[in-house]
C-alpha positions in Angstrom: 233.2 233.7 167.4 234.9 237.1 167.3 235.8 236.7 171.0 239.5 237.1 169.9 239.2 240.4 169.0 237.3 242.0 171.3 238.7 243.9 174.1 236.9 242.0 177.2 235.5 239.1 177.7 231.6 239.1 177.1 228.9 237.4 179.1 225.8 236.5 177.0 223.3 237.4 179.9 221.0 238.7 180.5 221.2 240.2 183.8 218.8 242.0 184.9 219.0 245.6 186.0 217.2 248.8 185.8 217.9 252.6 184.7 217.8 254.3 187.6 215.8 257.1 186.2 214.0 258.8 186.6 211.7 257.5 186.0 213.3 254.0 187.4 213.1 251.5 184.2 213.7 247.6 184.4 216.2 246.6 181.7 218.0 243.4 180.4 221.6 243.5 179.8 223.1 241.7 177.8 227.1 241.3 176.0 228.2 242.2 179.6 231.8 243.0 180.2 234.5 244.8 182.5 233.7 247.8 179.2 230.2 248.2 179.2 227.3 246.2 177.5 223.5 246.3 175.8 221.3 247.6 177.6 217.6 246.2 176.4 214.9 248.7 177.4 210.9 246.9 177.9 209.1 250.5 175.7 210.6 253.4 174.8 214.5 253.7 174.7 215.4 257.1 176.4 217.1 259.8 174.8 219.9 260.6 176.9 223.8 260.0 175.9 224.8 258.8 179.9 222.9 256.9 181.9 223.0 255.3 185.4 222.6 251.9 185.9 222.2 249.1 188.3 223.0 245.2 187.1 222.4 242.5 189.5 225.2 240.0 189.0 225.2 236.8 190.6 226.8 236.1 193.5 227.9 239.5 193.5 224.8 241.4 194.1 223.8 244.7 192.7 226.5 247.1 191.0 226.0 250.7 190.0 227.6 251.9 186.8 228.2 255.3 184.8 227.7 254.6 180.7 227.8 256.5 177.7 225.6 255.6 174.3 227.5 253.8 172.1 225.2 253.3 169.4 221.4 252.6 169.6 219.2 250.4 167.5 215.9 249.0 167.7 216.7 246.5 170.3 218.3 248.9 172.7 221.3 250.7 173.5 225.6 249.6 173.7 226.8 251.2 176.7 230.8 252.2 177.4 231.1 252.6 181.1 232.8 255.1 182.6 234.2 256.2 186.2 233.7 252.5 187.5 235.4 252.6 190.8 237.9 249.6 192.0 235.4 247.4 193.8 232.7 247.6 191.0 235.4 246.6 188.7 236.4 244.1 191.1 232.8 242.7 191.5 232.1 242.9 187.6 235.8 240.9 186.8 234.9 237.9 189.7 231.4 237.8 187.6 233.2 237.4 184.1 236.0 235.0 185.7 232.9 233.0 187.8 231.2 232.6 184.3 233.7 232.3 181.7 235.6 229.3 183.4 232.2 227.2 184.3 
């Protein structure tokens, strides 16, 4: 594994979530972590460079996050997030401790 050098701590997933548009898109995400993720679109992978998400995480509910492409290929896009606030990054580190110590 190449967990040891990586910055956070990554969560296999997926979780599911949607782009909240418009127009409002379901997603998978996957590689989660307190950084950002991949973001698997069901069609067509929009264009844009920042996106606004929403990731249900469990026990947690729903989160809202601000990311930036990171690079795209044909299975969707890595996402850096950006501007999270201190109780999404709160919610999203219980998530990754909940999961990581199970």
């Amino acid at each position: 594994s190449d967990q040891s050098t990586r910055r956070y701590v990554r969560l296999a997933g997926p979780f599911d979530g949607y782009d909240v548009g418009p127009p409002i898109t379901p997603v998978l995400v996957y590689n989660l972590n307190l950084g950002g993720g991949f973001v698997n679109f069901p069609g067509e992978q929009p264009t844009e460079v920042s996106f606004v998400f929403k990731i249900m995480l469990p026990n947690e509910g729903g989160i809202t996050v601000h990311a930036e492409t990171v690079y795209r290929n044909d299975l969707g896009v890595a996402v850096r997030f950006v501007d999270v606030d201190a109780e999404t990054s709160a919610r999203l580190l219980r998530t990754v401790e909940a999961l990581t110590t199970k």
